[in-house]
C-alpha positions as CSV (number, residue, x, y, z in Angstrom):
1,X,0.0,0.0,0.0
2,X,1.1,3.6,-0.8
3,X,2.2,5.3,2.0
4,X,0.0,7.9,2.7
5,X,2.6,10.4,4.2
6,X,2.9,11.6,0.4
7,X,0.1,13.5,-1.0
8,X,-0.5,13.9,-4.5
9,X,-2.4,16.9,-6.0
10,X,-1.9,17.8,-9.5
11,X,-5.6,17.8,-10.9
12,X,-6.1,16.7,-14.3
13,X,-4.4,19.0,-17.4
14,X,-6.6,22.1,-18.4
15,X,-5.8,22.8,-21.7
16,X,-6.4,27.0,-23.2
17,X,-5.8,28.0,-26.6
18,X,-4.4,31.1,-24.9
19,X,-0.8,29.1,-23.4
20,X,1.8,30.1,-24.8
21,X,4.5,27.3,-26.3
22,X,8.3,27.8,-26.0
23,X,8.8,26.2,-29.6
24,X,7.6,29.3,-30.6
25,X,9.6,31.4,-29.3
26,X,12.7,29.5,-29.8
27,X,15.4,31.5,-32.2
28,X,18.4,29.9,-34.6
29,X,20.4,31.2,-32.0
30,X,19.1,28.7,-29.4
31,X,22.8,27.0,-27.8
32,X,23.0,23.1,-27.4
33,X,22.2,22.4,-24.1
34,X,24.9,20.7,-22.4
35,X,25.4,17.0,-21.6
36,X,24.5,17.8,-17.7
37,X,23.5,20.3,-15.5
38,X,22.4,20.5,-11.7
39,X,20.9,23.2,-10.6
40,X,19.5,21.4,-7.3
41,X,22.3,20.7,-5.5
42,X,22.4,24.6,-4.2
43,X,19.5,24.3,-2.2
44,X,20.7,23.1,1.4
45,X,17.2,21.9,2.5
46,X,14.2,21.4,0.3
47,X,11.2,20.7,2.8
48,X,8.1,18.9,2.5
49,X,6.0,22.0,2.5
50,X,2.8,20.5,3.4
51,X,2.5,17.9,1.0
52,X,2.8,14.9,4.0
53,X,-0.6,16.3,4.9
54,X,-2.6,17.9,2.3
55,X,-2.3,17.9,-1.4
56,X,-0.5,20.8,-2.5
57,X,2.0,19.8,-5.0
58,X,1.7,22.5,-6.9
59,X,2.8,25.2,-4.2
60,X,5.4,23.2,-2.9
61,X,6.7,22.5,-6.4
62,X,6.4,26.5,-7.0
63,X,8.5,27.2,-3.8
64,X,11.0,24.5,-4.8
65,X,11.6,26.6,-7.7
66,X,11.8,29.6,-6.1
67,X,14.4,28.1,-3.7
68,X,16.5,27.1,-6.6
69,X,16.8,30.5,-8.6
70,X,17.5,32.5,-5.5
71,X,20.2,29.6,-4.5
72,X,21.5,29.8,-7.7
73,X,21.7,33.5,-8.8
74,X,21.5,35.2,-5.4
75,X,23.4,32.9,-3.1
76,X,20.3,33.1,-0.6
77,X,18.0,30.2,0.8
78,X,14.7,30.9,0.6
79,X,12.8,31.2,4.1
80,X,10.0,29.7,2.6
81,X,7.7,28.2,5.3
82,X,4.9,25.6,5.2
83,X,2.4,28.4,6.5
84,X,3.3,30.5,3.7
85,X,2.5,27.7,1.3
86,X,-0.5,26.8,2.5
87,X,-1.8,30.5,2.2
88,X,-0.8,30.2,-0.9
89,X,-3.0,27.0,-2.0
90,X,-5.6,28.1,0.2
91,X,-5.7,31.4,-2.2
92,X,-5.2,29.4,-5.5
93,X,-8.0,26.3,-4.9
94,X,-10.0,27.5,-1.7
95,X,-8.2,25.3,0.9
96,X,-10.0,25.6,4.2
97,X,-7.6,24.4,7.1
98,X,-10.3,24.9,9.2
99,X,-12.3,22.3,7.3
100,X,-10.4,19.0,8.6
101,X,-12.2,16.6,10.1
102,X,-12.5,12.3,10.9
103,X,-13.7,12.3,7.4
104,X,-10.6,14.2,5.7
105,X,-10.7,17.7,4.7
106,X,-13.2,18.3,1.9
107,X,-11.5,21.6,0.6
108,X,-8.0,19.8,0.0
109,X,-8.9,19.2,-3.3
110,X,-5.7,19.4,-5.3
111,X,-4.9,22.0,-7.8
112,X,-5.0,23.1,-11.6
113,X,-1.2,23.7,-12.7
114,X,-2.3,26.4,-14.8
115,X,-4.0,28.0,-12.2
116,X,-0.9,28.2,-9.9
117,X,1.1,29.3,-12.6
118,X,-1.5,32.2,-13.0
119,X,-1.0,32.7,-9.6
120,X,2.5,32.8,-9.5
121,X,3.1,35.2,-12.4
122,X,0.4,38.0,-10.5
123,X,0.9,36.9,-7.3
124,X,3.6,34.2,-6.0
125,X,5.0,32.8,-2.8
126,X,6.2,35.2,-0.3
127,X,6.5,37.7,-2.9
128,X,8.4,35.6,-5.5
129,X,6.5,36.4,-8.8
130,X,7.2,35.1,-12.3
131,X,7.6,37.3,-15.5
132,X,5.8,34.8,-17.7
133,X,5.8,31.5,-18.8
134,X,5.5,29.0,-22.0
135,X,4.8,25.1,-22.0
136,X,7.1,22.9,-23.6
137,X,6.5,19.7,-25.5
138,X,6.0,16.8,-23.7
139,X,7.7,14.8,-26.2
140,X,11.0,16.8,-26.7
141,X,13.8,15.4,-24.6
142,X,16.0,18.5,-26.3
143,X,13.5,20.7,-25.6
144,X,13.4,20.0,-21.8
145,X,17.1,19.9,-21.7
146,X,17.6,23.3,-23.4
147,X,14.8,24.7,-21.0
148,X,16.4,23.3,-17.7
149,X,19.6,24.7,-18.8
150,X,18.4,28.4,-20.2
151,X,15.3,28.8,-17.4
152,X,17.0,26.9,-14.2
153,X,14.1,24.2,-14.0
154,X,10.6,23.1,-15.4
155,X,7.5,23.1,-13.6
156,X,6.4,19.6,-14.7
157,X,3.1,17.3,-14.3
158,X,2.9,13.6,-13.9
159,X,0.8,10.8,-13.2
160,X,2.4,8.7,-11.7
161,X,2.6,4.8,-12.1
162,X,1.0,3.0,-8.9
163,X,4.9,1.5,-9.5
164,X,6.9,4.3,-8.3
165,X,4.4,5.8,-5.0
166,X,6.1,5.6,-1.8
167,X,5.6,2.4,0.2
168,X,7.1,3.5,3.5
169,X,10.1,6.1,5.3
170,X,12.9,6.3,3.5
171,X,14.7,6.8,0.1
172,X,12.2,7.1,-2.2
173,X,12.5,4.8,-5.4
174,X,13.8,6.0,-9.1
175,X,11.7,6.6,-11.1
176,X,12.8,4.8,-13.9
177,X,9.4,2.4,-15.0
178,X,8.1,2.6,-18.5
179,X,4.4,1.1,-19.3
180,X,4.4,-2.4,-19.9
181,X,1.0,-3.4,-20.1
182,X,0.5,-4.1,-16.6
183,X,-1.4,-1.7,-14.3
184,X,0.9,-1.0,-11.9
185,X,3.2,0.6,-14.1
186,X,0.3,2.4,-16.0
187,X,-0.2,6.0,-16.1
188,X,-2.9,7.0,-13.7
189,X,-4.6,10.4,-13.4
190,X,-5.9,9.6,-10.0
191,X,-2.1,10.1,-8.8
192,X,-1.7,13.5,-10.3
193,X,1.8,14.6,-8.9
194,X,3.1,18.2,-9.5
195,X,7.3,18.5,-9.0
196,X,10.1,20.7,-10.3
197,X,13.1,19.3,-12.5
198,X,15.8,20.9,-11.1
199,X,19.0,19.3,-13.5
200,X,19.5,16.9,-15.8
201,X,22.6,14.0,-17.3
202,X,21.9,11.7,-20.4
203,X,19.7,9.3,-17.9
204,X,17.6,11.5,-17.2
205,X,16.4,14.0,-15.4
206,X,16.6,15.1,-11.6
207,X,12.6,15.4,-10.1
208,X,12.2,17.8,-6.8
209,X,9.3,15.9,-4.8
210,X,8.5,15.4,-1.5
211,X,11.1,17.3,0.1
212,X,14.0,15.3,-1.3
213,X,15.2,14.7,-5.1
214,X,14.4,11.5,-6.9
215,X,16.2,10.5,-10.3
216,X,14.4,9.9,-13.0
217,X,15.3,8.6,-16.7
218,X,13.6,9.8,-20.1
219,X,12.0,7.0,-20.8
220,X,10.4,7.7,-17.6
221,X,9.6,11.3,-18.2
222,X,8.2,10.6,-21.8
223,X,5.7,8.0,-20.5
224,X,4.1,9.6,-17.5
225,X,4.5,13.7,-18.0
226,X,1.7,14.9,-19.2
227,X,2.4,19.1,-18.2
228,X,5.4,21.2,-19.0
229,X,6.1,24.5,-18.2
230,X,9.3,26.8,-18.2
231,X,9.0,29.9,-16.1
232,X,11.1,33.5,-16.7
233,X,12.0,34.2,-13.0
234,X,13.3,37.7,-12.5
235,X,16.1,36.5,-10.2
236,X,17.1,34.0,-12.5
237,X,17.3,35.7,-15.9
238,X,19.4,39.3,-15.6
239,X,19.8,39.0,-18.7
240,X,16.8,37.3,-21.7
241,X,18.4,33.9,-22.4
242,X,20.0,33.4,-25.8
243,X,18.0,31.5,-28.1
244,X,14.5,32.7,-27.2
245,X,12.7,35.6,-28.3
246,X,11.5,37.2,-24.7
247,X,10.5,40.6,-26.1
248,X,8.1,38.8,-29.0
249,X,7.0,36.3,-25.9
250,X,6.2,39.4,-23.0
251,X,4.1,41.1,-25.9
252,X,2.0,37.8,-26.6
253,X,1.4,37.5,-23.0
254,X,0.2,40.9,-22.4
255,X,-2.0,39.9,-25.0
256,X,-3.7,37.0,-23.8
257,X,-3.2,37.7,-20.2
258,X,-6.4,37.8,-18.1
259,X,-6.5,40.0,-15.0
């Protein structure tokens, strides 16, 4: 049986016409990513951030990022606290702490990634706000190395394989299953996960989850991710990143952006 110290949360993909797609913006002067990066290990101490007790994957995964650009560009760890991001899913989905009872908490209903996202570019953790941000194919194994590389992570949606879920305390397991007919290794919307890729090597690449990292391979990756999403943080990018066309990409969001 899963263990049910990890919560999930990612609810299922909402798709809108109006999200914009980083092979768009993607210029001939786009570098090769290189063979490996890891952009994780600056980050002294990840945290759980409330996902051992309600299902907010999505805010922990956006603090997680948040840790790693200021670790990374600043040389500061993040402060972020559990409190701040349950505020935070209590803002983006309704949370109601105050809600628990025998029967579970009916408001701990998980989240919409593009929701947070939306939240995160107007609003953000403690502050920590987002210029904008593009989804990247699924598919593209170069794409999601070149966007690790240029961006610092992804923001990335999975359903996890029954395979993979934590059974107990301890190191969590690889995640290195691919779909092989049988059902525990099948993709499975009812474990909606939400985590950060924080580096990369030809295996694969390095997942932020739970407070700890896990390594993952492509194959991996390819079967069971299902969302995408680079993010322009202001602390990580000084400077627009060669190879994408920002100034084309700000003026197609101011375009489509809603509130």
């Amino acid at each position: 049986m899963p263990d049910p110290t990890y919560k999930l949360g990612k609810l299922p993909r909402r798709d809108d016409d109006r999200t914009l797609r980083l092979a768009t913006y993607l210029t001939p002067a786009a570098p090769t990513p290189p063979p490996a990066v890891d952009y994780g290990a600056a980050v002294r101490d990840w945290g759980m951030l409330g996902n051992d007790r309600v299902g907010d994957c999505a805010l922990a995964g956006q603090a997680h990022a948040d840790m790693l650009w200021a670790a990374n560009a600043e040389h500061v760890q993040l402060g972020i606290t559990t409190a701040m991001v349950l505020r935070a899913y209590t803002a983006v989905t309704g949370y109601d702490p105050g809600a628990d009872g025998p029967g579970g908490n009916p408001t701990d209903r998980g989240t919409v990634l593009l929701d947070a996202l939306n939240y995160w570019r107007k609003r953000g953790i403690d502050r920590q706000t987002i210029r904008a941000f593009v989804e990247v194919d699924t598919h593209s194994v170069e794409h999601a190395k070149l966007a690790i590389d240029l961006f610092g992570c992804l923001y990335v949606g999975v359903e996890l394989p029954d395979a993979v879920l934590p059974r107990g305390p301890g190191a969590l397991p690889d995640w290195t299953v691919t779909p092989d007919g049988s059902r525990d290794r099948a993709p499975d919307p009812h474990n909606g996960h939400c985590v950060v890729y924080a580096g990369y090597d030809a295996g694969g690449p390095t997942v932020v989850t739970w407070g700890t990292t896990v390594k993952a391979s492509w194959g991996f990756h390819e079967a069971y991710c299902d969302e995408l999403y680079a993010m322009l943080s202001p602390a990580w990018l000084r400077h627009d990143p060669p190879g994408i066309d920002v100034a084309t990409l700000t003026a197609d969001l101011e375009l489509v952006a809603v509130g």
